[in-house]
C-alpha positions in Angstrom: -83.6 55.5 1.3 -84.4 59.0 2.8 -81.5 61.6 2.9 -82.3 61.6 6.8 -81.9 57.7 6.8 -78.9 57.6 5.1 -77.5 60.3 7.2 -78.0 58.5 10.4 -76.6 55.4 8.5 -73.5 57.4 7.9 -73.0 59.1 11.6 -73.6 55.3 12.6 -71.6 53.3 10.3 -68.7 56.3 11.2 -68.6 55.6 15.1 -68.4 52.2 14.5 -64.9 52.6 12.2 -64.0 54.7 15.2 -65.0 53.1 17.9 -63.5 49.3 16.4 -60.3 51.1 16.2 -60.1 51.9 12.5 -60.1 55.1 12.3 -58.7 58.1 14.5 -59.7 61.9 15.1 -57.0 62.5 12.5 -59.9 61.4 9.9 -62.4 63.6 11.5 -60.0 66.4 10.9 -59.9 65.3 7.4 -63.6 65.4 7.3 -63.7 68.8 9.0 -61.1 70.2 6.0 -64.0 69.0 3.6 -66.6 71.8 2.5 -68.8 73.1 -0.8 -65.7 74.6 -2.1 -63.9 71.3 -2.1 -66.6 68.6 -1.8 -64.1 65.5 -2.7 -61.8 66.4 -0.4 -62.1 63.4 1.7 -62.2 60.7 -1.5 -59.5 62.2 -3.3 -57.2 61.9 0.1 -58.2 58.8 0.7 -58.1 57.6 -3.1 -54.5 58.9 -2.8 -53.8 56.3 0.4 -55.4 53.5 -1.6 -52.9 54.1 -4.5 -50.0 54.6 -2.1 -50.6 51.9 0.5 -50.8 49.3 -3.0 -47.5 50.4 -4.2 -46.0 50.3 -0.7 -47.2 46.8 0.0 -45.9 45.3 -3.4 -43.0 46.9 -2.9 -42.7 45.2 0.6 -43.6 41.7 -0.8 -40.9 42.3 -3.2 -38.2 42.8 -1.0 -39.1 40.6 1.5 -39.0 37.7 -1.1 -35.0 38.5 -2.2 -32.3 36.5 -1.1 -30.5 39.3 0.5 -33.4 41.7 2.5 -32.7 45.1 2.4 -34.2 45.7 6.1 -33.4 50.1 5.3 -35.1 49.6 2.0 -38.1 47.8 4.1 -38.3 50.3 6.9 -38.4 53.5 5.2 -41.1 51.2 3.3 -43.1 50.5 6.4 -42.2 54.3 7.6 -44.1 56.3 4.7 -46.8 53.3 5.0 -47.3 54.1 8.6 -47.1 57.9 7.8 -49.8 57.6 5.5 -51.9 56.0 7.4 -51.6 58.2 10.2 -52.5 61.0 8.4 -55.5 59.7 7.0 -56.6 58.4 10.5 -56.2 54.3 9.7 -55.2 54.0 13.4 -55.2 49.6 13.3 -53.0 50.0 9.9 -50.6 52.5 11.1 -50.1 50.3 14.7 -49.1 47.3 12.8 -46.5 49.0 10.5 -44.9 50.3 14.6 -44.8 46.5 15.2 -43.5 46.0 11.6 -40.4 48.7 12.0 -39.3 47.0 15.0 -38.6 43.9 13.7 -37.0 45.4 10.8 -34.7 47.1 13.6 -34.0 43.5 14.7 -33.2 42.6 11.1 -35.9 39.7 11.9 -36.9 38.7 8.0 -39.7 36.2 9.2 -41.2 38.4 11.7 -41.3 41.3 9.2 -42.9 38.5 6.4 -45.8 38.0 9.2 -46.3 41.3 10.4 -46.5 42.7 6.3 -49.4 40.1 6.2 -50.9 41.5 9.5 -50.6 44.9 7.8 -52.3 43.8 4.6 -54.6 42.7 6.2 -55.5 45.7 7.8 -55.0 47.6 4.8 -57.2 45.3 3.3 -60.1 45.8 6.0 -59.4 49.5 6.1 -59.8 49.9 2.5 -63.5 47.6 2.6 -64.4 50.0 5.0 -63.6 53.4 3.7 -65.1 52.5 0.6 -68.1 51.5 2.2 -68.3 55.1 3.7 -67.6 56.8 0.5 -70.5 55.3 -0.9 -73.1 56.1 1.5 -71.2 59.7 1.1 -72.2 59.4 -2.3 -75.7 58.0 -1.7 -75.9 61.4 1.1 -75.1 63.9 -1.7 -77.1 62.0 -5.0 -80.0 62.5 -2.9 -79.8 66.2 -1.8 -78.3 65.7 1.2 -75.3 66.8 3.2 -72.6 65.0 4.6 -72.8 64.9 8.5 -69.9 65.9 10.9 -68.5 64.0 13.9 -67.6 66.2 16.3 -67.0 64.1 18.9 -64.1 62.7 17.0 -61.9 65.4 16.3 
């Protein structure tokens, strides 16, 4: 594929995370941060929310599954979860860890066992996608070209 191809791919694929709701200006500001200076930027925050979000969520499923749930353990959980995610932009992930922190204000252990699923998945969906972006980032920069900004999203 042409750099030019592959850049339109990008700005497309892009609006699309935005526009379905996965992603927030807060990742266009990321994007904006990124430059020749630091030309992983982006991956390497994003890497750092993959690792972080896993961790998170198995410690979650952990906790859940005790006899006696810890519901402060679980919500700072969900809080640095939903934290994370804002600051990367994963706008669907970081709404259903707000639905997640009230039901762990209600001390409600089966709610919070459905909405960690609802977040996993989202985490999960997230993740596919970002990925997916990162390698047509890739596929931009292997074959000479640069990575385009969205300025409409930040």
């Amino acid at each position: 594929m042409e750099v030019d191809q592959l850049q339109r791919s990008f700005l497309e694929y892009t609006t699309s995370l935005f526009r379905e709701g996965f992603l927030d200006g807060q990742f266009g500001q990321l994007q904006m941060l990124q430059d020749e200076s630091n030309p992983d930027f982006v991956v390497e925050v994003v890497s750092l929310f993959f690792e972080d979000s896993q961790r998170i969520l198995n410690d979650l499923s952990i906790t859940l599954n005790q006899q006696n749930v810890d519901f402060k353990k679980i919500d700072a959980n969900v809080h640095q979860l939903k934290g994370s995610s804002s600051s990367i932009g994963a706008q669907r992930v970081r709404n259903a860890c707000i639905a997640f922190r009230n039901f762990c204000e209600e001390q409600n252990a089966d709610a919070c066992r459905r909405c960690l699923q609802q977040v996993k998945q989202e985490y999960l969906l997230v993740k596919e996608k970002l990925e997916a972006l990162i390698r047509l980032e890739q596929q931009i920069v292997a074959a000479g070209g640069v990575i385009p900004m969205l300025n409409e999203f930040s």
